[in-house]
C-alpha positions in Angstrom: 0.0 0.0 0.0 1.1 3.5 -0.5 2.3 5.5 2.3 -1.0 8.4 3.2 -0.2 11.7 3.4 -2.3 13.6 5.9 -3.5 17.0 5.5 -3.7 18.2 9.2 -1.2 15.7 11.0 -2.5 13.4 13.5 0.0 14.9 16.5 -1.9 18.3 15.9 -5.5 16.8 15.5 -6.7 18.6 19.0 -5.7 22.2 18.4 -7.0 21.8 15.1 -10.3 20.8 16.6 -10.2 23.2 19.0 -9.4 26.4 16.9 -12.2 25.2 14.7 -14.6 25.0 18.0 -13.8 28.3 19.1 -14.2 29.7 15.5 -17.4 28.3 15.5 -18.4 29.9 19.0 -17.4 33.3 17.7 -19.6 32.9 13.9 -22.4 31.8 16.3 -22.3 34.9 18.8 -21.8 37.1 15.8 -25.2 35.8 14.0 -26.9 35.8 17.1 -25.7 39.8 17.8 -26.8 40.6 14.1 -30.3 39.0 14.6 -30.9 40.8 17.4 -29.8 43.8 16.2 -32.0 43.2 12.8 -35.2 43.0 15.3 -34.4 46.4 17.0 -34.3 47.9 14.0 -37.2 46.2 12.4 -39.5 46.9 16.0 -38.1 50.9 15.9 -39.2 50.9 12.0 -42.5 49.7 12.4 -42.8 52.2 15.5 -42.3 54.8 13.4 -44.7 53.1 10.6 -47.5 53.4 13.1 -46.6 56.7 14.0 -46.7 57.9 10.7 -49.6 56.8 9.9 -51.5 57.6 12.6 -50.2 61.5 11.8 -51.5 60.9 8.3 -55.0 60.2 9.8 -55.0 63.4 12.3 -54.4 65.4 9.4 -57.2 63.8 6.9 -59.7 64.3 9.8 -58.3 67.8 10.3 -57.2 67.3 14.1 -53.8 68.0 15.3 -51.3 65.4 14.7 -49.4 63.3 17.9 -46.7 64.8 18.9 -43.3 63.6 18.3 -41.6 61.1 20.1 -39.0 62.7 23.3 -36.1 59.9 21.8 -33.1 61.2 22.3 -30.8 61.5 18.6 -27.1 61.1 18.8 -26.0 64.3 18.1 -28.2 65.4 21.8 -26.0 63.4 23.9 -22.9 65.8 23.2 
């Protein structure tokens, strides 16, 4: 039989295990951060949606709109 030339050799067959765990670890923290994010955004969006529309209503019937949210922007915090 011919002699098998390993890609990863058997001696380092641990770390490589290992590093590939802990690489794992870190892509599934970092999809689990970005879908959380992606439902901040998507609750904040339809906030404003309703909000919106709601306005759009008050002005059809002729009342005063809502008034604006008190969030605090980015540039307020300075």
């Amino acid at each position: 039989m011919t002699d098998i030339k390993h890609i990863i050799e058997p001696e380092r067959m641990g770390l490589w295990v290992a590093s590939t765990f802990i690489l794992a670890l870190l892509a599934l923290a970092v999809a689990l951060i970005g879908i959380q994010r992606n439902k901040e955004v998507a609750y904040i969006s339809q906030a404003e949606v309703l909000m919106l529309n709601k306005k759009i209503e008050a002005l059809n019937k002729g009342q005063t709109p809502p008034a604006a949210s008190t969030q605090v922007t980015p540039e307020e915090k300075k």
